[in-house]
matplotlib code that plots the C-alpha trace (Angstrom):
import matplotlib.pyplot as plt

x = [9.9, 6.6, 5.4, 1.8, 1.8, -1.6, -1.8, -0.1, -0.8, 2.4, 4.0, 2.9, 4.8, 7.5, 8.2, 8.0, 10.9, 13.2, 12.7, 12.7, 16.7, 17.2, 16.9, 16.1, 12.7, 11.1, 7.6, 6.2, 2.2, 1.0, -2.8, -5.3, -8.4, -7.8, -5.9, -4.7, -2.8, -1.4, 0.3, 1.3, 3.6, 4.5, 5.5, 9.5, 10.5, 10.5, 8.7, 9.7, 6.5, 2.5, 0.0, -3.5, -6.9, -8.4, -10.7, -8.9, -12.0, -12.3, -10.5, -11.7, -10.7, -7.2, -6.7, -8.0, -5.2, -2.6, -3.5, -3.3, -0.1, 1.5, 2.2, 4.3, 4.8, 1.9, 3.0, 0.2, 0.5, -3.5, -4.7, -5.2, -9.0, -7.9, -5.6, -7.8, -9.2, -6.0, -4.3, -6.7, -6.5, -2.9, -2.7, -6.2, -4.1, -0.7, 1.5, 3.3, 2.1, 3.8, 2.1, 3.1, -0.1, -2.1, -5.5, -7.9, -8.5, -11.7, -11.7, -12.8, -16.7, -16.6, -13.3, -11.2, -8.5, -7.8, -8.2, -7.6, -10.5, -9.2, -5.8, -4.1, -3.5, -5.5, -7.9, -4.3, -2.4, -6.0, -5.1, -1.4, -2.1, -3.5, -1.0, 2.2, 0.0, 0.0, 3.7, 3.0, 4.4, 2.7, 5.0, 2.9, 4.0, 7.3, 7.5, 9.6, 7.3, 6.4, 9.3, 12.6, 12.4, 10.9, 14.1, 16.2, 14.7, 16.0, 19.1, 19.5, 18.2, 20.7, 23.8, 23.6, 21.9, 21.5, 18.4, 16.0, 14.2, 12.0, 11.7, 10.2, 9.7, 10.2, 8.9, 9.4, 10.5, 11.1, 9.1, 7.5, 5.4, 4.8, 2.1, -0.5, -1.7, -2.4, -1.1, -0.4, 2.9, 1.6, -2.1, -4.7, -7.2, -4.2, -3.0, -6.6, -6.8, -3.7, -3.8, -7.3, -7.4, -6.6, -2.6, -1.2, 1.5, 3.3, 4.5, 6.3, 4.2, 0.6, 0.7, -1.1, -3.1, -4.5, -4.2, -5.7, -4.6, -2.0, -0.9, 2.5, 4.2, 8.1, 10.7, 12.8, 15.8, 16.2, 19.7, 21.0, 19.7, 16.2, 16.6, 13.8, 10.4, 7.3, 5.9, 2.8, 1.7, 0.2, -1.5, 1.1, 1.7, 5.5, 4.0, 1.9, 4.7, 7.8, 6.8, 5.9, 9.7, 11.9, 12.2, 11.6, 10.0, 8.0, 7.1, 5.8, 5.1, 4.9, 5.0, 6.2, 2.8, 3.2, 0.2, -1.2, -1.7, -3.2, -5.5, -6.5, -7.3, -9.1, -11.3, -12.0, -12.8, -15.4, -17.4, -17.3, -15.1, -13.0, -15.7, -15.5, -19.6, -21.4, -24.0, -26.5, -25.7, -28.4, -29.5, -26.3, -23.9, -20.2, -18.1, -17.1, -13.0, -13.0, -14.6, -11.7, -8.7, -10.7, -10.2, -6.9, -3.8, -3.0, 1.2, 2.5, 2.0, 3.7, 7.5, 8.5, 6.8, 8.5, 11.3, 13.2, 14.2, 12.0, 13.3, 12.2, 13.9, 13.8, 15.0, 16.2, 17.2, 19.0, 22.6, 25.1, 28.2, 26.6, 26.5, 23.6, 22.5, 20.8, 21.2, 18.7, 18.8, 17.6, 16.9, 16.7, 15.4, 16.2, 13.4, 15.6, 18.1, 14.6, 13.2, 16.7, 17.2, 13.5, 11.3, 9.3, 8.5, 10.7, 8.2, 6.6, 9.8, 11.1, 7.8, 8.5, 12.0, 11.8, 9.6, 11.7, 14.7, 12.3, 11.6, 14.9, 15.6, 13.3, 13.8, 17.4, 16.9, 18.4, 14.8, 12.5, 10.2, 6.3, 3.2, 2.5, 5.5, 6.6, 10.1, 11.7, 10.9, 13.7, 17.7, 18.4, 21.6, 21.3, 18.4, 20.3, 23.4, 21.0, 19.1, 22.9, 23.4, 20.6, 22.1, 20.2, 22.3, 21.0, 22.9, 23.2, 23.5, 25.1, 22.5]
y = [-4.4, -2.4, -1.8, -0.7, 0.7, 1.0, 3.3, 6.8, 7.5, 7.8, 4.2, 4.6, 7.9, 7.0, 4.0, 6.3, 8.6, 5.1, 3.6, 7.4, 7.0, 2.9, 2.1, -1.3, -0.9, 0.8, 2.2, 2.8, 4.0, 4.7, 4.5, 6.0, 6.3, 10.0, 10.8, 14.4, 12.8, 10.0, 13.2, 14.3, 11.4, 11.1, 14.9, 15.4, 12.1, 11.8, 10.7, 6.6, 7.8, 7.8, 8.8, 7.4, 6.5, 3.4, 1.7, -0.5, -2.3, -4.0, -6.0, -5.6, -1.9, -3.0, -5.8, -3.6, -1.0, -3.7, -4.3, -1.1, -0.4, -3.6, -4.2, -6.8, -6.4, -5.4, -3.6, -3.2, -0.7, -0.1, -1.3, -5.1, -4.5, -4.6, -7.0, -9.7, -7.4, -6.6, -9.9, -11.8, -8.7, -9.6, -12.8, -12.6, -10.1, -12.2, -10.1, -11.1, -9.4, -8.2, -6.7, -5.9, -7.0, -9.7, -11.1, -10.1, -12.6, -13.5, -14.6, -18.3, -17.7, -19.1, -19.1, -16.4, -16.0, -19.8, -21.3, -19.5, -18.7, -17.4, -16.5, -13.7, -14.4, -18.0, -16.4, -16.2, -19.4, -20.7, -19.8, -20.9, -23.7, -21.2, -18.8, -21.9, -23.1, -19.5, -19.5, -16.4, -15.1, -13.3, -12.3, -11.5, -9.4, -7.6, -4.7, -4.4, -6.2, -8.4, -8.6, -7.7, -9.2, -12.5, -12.6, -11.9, -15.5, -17.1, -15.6, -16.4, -20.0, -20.5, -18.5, -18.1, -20.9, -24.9, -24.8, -22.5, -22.1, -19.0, -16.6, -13.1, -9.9, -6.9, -3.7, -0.5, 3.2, 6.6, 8.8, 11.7, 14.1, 17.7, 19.5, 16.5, 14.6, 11.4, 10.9, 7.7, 7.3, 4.4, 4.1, 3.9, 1.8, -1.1, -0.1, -0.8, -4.3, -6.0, -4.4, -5.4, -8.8, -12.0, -12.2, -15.5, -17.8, -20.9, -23.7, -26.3, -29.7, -27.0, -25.2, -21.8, -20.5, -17.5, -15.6, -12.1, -9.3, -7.3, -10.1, -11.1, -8.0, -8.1, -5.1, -5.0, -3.0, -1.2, -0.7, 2.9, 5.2, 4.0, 1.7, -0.3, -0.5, -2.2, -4.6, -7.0, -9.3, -8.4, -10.1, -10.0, -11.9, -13.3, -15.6, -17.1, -16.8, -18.2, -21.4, -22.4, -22.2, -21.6, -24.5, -23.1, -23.9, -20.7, -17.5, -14.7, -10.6, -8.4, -4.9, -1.7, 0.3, 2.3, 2.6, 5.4, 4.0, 0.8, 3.0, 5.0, 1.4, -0.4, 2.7, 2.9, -0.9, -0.5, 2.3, 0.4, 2.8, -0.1, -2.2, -1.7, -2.3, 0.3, 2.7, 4.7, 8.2, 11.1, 8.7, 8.0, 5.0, 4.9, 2.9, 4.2, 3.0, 5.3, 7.7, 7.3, 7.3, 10.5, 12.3, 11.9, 13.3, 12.0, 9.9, 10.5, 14.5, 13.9, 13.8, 17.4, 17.5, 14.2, 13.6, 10.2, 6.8, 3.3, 0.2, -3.3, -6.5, -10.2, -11.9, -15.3, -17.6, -21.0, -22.6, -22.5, -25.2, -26.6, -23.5, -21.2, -18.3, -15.2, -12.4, -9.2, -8.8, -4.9, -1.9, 1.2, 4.9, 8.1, 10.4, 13.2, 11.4, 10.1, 13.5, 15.0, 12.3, 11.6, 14.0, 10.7, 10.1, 7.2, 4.8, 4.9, 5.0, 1.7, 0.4, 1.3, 0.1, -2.8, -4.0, -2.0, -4.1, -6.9, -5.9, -5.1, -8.7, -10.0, -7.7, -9.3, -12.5, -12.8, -13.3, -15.8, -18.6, -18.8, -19.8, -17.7, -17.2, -15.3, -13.6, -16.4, -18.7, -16.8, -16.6, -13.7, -12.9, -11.0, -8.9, -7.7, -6.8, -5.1, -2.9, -1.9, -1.0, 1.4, 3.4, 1.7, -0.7, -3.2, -4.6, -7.4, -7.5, -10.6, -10.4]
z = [-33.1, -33.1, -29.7, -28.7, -24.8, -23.5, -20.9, -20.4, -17.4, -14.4, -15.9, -19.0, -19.5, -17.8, -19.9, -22.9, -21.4, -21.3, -24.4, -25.9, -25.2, -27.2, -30.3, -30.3, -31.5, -34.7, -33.3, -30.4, -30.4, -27.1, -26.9, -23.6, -23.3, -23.1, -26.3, -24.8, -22.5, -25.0, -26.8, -23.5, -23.3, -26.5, -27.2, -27.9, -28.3, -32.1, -34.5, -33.5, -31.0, -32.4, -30.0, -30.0, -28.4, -27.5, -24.9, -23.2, -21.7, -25.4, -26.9, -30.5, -30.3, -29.0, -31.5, -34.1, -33.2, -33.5, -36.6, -38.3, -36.8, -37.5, -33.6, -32.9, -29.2, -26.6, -23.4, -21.0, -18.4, -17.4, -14.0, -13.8, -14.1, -18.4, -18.3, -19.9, -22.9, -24.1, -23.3, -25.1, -28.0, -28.6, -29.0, -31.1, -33.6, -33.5, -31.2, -28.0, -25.0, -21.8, -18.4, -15.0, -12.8, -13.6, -13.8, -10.9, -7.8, -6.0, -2.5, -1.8, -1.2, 2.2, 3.5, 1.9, 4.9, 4.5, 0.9, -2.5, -4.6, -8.3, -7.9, -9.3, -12.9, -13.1, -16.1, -17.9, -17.4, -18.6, -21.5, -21.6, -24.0, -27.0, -26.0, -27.0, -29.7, -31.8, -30.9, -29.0, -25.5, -23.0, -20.3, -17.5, -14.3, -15.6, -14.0, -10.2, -8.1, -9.5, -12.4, -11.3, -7.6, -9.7, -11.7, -8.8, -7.2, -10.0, -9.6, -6.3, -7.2, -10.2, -8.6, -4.9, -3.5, -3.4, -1.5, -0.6, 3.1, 1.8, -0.5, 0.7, -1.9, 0.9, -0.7, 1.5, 1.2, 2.9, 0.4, 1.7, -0.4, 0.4, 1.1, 1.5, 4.3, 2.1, -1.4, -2.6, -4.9, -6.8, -8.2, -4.9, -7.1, -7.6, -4.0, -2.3, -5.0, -3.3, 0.3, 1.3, -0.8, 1.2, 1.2, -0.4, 1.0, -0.6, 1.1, -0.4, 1.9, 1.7, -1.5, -1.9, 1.1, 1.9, 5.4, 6.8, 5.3, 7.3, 9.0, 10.4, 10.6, 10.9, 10.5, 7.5, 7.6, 3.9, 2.6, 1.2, 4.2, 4.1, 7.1, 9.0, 8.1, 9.0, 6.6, 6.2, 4.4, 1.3, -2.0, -4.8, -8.1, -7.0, -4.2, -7.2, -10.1, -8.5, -7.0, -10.5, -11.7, -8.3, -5.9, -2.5, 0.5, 1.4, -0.4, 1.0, -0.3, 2.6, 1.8, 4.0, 4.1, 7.4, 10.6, 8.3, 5.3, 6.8, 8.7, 5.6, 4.1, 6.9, 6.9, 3.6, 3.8, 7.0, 5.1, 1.4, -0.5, -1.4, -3.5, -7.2, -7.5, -8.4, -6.3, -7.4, -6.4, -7.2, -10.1, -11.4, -10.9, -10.0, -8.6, -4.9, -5.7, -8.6, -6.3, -4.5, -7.2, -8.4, -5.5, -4.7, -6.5, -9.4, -8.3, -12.3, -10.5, -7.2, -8.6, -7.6, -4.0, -3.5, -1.3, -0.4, -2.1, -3.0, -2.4, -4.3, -3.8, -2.5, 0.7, 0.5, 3.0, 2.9, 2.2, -0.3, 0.0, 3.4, 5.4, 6.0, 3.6, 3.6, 1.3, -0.1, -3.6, -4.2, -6.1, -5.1, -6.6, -5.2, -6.3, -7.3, -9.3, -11.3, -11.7, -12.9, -15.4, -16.3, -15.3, -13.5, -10.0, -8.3, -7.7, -11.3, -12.9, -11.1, -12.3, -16.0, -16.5, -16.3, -19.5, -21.2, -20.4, -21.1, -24.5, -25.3, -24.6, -27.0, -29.5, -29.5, -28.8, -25.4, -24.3, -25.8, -25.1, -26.1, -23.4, -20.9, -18.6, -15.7, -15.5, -13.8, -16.8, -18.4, -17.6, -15.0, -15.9, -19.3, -17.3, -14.8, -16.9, -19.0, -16.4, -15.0, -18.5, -18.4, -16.0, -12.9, -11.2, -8.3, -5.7, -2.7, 1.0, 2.8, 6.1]

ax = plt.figure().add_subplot(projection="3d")
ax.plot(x, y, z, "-o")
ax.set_aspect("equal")
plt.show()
């Protein structure tokens, strides 16, 4: 297996730091647009470990790269905004392809807190039947949410459960980080993307439908110390991957952002700093969300100011043997047992994990299938043995 990562930035790097300790693969070349910080992330791993530039925006540069490095395996980890370049670069230079956010939405023109307009990742199932066709994969949205809390609904569906009420991905966390008043742990430009989007629901009798963003709050309790937390509803890939291969009657992402953070984004919303279109500013154009990422800390930086533990997992409810069910499959990071062991943030290193497990899979054959696929298209089991062998076990809670 040769494996191209694009991206090394705060997932990008920590993905190097994982696969750095398998050997289930023979290269890895990790390409930015910044080719200072590609040798950043590849520097005392080995030699297994190429650095390089590319412009992930273009897809001839990307395919071009495969090329001359034989890839056989594409691992996005860029912001979504790139997601089509280099997915449609992989499959153009005969490699399978793996990402953990997928193609951008656009709200329904007139009615975007009722209807669906493009949905998350509809520019790539579009292209499912090429994908099959080359005998190609592209497994799309493998990271932890969505990628992990996807295979743990088809856990649940295959193991735990003979019918399924609903199927809720419950994201929250205690993290604090010193010494700033706001610092995102995760990327603010993917953050503000899927926050201030129109969250989407499934229902089984309606199909996908869109509602206000924020909306239906409910407290979660977290396992391992982290306890309750708010969360909302949020846009998020699972609610549009797991109907597709999980019977269930609902599906729902709702996410533990906190007053503050929602504040921070409903502000940023009312005075336009969310929009991605450009302004002219003293004769020059930029985009007021990069603005934003720009001036905020960059998360891959945040590790030792951080303090506290991540949670990721799914909440299913129904019956098993004629009785009523409800368990929450989870995974938790403490931030200093990342930081010790990796030298990556918690939140980022949840992130990164996980298509390294993936690829692990494939490169052994446990994992395989062509099309474009989501991580419940594949068996569940040899995953989550797998991540537990990595030293990052996940557990359940009867509730």
């Amino acid at each position: 297996m040769r494996i191209l990562l694009v991206g090394a930035g705060g997932v990008g790097s920590a993905a190097v730091a994982i696969a750095a300790r398998r050997s289930f693969f023979e290269t890895m070349v990790v390409a930015d647009h910044d080719p200072g910080r590609a040798a950043r992330a590849v520097a005392g791993h080995g030699d297994r470990f190429v650095a390089a530039q590319v412009d992930a925006a273009s897809a001839d540069a990307v395919a071009a790269l495969c090329r001359e490095h034989r890839i056989t395996h594409v691992l996005n980890a860029v912001d979504p905004r790139f997601v089509m370049p280099i997915f449609d670069a992989a499959l153009a230079a005969g490699a399978d392809y793996l990402d953990m956010a997928m193609s951008l939405s656009r709200p329904h023109p007139s009615r975007p807190y009722a209807e669906t307009g493009v949905k998350l990742g509809d520019e790539q199932f579009a292209a499912a039947d090429r994908w099959e066709a080359a005998g190609r994969l592209a497994l799309c949205g493998i990271g932890i949410e969505p990628g992990l809390s996807d295979v743990f609904a088809r856990y649940a569906a295959d193991e735990l459960f003979d019918e399924i009420d609903e199927i809720g991905v419950r994201d929250g966390a205690n993290l604090t980080v010193d010494g700033y008043d706001f610092a995102p742990s995760f990327s603010i430009w993917t953050t503000i993307e899927e926050c201030l989007n129109p969250p989407v629901i499934w229902e089984a009798d309606r199909g996908w439908f869109t509602t206000e963003p924020f909306s239906e709050p409910e407290v979660f309790h977290f396992p391992e110390g982290i306890g309750p937390v708010e969360c909302v509803n949020v846009e998020h890939e699972e609610v549009l991957l797991i109907p597709r291969w999980v019977k269930a009657k609902r599906v729902t992402f709702k996410y533990g952002l906190g007053d503050e953070f929602i504040e921070v984004l409903k502000a940023l919303h009312k005075v336009g700093l969310d929009t991605t279109v450009p302004v002219t500013v003293r004769g020059v154009q930029v985009s007021p969300r990069d603005v934003v990422a720009a001036s905020l800390p960059d998360p891959a930086t945040l590790g030792e100011r951080m303090r506290g533990k991540t949670c990721a997992g799914t909440w299913v409810r129904g019956s098993a043997s004629g009785r009523p069910r409800e368990v929450y499959l989870y995974h938790v990071v403490d931030n200093e047992w990342s930081m010790r062991e990796y030298g990556h943030q918690a939140v980022v290193w949840q992130t990164a994990v996980n298509p390294v497990v993936a690829l692990e899979l494939l490169a052994t054959g446990a994992w395989s299938g062509t099309g474009v696929l989501g991580p419940e298209a594949l068996p569940p089991r040899p995953f989550l043995d797998l991540l537990t062998g990595y030293g990052s076990p996940w557990g359940m809670e009867e509730r």
